[in-house]
N, C-alpha and C positions, 0 to 999 in steps of 0.2 A: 467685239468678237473674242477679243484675246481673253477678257472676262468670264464670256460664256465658257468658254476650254478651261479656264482654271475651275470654274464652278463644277465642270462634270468631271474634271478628275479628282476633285474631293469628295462626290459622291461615287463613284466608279471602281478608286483603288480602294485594293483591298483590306482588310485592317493590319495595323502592324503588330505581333504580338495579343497581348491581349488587351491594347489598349483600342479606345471606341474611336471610330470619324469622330470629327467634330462639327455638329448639323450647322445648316449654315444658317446665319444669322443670331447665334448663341455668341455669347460672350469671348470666347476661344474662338469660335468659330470668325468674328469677324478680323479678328488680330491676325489668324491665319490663313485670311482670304488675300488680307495686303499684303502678307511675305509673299504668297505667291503668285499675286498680281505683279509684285514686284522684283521677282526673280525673272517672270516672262519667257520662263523655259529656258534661262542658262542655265551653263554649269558653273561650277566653282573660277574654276580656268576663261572662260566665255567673260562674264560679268569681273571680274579682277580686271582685265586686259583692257576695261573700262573704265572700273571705276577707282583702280589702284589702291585699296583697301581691303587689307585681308579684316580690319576691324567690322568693318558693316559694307561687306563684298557685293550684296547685292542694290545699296545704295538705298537701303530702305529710309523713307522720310519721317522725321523722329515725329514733327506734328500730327504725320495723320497717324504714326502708331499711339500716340497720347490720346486722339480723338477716337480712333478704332478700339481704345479699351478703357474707354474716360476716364484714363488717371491723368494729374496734374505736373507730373513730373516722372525722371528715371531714378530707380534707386544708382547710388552711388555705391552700395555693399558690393565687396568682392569675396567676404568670406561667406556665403550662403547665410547670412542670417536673416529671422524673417523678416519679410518689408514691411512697411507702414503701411495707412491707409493714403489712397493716391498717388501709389508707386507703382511705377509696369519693371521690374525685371525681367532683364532680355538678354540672354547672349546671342549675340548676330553673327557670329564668326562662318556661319554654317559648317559646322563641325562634327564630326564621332564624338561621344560624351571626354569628354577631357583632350581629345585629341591621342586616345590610345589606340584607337582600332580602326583597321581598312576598310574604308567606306565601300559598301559594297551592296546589292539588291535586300538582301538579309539585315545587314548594318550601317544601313544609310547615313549621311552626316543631316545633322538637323540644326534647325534653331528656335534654343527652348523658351518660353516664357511665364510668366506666374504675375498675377494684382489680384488685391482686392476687390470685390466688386457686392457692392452691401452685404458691407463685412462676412463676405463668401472668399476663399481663395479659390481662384481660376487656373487653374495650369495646364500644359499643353505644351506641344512642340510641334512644328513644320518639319517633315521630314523627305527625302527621295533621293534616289537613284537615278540618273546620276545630277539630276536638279529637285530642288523641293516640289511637290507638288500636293502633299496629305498633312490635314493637321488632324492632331490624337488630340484626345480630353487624357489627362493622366489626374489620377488620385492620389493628394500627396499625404493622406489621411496625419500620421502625427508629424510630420517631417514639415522643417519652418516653409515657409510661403515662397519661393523663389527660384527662380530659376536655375541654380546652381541644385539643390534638391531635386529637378526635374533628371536631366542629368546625369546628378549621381542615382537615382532610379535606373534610368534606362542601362546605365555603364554596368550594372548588375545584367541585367537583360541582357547586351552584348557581350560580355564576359563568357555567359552561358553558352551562347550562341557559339564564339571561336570556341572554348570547349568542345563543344559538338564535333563540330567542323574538322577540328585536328585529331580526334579521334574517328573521326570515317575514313574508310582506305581509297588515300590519293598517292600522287606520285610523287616523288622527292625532285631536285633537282638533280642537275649533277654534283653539284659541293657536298651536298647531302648526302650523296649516293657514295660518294668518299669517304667521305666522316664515316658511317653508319660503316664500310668494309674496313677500316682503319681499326675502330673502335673494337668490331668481331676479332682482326686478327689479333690484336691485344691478348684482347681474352685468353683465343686461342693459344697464344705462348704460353701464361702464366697455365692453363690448363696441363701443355704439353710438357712443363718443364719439370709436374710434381710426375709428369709420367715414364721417366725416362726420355725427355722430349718423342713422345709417340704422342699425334694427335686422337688416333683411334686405337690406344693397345687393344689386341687381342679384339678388334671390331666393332668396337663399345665407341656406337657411333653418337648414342642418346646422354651420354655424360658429355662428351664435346660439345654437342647440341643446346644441352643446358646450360654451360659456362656462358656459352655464347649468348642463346635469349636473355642472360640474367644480364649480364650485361649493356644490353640493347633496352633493358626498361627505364627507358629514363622518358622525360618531355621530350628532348631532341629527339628520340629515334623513336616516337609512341605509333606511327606509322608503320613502320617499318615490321613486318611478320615473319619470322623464322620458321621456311620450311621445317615440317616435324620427319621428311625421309633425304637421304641423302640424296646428292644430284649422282647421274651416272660421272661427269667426267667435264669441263670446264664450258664444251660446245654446249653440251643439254642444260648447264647453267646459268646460261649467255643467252635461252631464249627468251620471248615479247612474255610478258602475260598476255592474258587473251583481255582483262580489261584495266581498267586506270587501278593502280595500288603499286607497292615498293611491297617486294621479298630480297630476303636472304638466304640466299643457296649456298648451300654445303657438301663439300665432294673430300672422299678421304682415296686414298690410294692403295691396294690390297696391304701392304706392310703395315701400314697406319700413319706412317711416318709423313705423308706428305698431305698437303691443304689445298683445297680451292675453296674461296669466296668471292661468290657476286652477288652485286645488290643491282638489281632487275627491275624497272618499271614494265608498263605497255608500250613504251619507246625506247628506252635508256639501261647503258648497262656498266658499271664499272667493277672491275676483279684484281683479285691475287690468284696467283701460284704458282705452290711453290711445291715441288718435289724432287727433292734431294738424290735421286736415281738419273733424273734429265740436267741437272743444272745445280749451281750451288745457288745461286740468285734465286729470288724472287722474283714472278713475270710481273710488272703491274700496267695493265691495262688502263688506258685513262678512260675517262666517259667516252662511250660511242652508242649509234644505234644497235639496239638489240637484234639476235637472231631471230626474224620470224617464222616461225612454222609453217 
């Protein structure tokens, strides 16, 4: 039974990327019917807590992967070079390609493999979220024969992928939401200080604005969007977005002299302000829920 479910979610799930199912009963195909006959619907966490090997976590049995892809032996190579004829390279770790990235629906951890098979390389990898369940065919065209080339393909692939990912508008945490108002006030000083310390002289509120997005363009805060209009005043910059994303509100004081910044998710909100008419201090606001509207 357990057979039949691993068969139909190899035909079933969808493909990953651009790479193909692997039909069953092909070469690829049978090698990763046994991972995930042999995974039996763990997870990483499930099958460790069993078989105490984060080497080969799901206790895959080296004879029948030798007879599952008639090679005669496992290659010994750890630096990707290509195998022999009668070698199955395998990394079993069930892993992210190298162990860079968060295993996740998008970037599953897998286990890749590659042999010869009359004098064809075969390559492919078991992959799923959050246990394997799909093996790909991957084409390793000039790239040597092995499993470690599997891998370093895909870690290209996933690479792209968090790219993406960290450039769609989500929400920071709260560390983040520090940083990112820290970083703004910064700016904001060295802005105020060519100004006569006036954060807005004379209401020139789109040059403080630019210090401060120039600033916020880095990887750590690529999130993070700088309202392009002032906030009214510290409450109106304290409220929710209406959906997931991180801004940066900016509120000046009629004189110019005085600052607010808050960095605002759809839940979370953390601030300064400072206005030199109320207080000589700085207010700083730690993380707390945002005002909703």
């Amino acid at each position: 039974m357990r057979a039949l479910l691993a068969v139909a979610l190899l035909i079933a799930t969808p493909v990953f990327g651009a790479d193909e199912v692997a039909e069953q009963g092909t070469p690829v195909g049978l090698v990763g019917q046994l991972i995930v006959d042999s995974a039996d619907e763990r997870t990483y966490e499930e099958a460790f807590a069993q078989t105490k090997s984060s080497f080969n976590v799901f206790g895959l049995d080296e004879g029948l992967l030798l007879s599952a892809s008639g090679m005669r032996r496992f290659s010994q190579d750890m630096t990707g070079s290509a195998i022999r004829a009668g070698e199955l390279s395998i990394l079993m770790q069930f892993n992210t390609p190298g162990g860079k990235f968060e295993p996740t629906a998008e970037t599953p951890a897998m286990i890749p493999f590659a042999f010869l098979k009359d004098g064809v390389c075969q390559a492919g990898y078991t992959a799923g979220f959050p246990t394997p369940t799909t093996t790909y065919v991957v084409d390793l065209a000039d790239a040597p024969c092995s499993a470690y080339s599997v891998a370093d393909l895909k870690a290209a692939d996933y690479a792209a992928i968090e790219e993406a990912r960290e450039n769609e508008a989500h929400s920071l945490a709260d560390g983040p939401l520090e940083q990112a108002v820290r970083a703004a006030y910064s700016a904001a000083l060295k802005h105020a200080a060519a100004h006569d310390n006036y954060f807005a002289p004379n209401g020139d509120f789109d040059t403080l604005r630019a210090a401060i997005a120039t600033a916020l363009e880095t990887d750590e805060f690529k999130a993070v969007v700088v309202t392009a209009m002032p906030s009214k005043d510290l409450a109106a910059a304290s409220a929710c977005l209406p959906v997931e994303g991180t801004e940066l509100r900016i509120a000046v004081n009629a004189p110019g002299d005085g600052l607010t910044l808050a960095a605002v998710t759809d839940t979370r909100v953390f601030s300064y302000h400072y206005d030199p008419h109320e207080a000589a201090d700085i207010k700083v606001a730690a993380a707390k829920a945002c005002n909703k509207l």
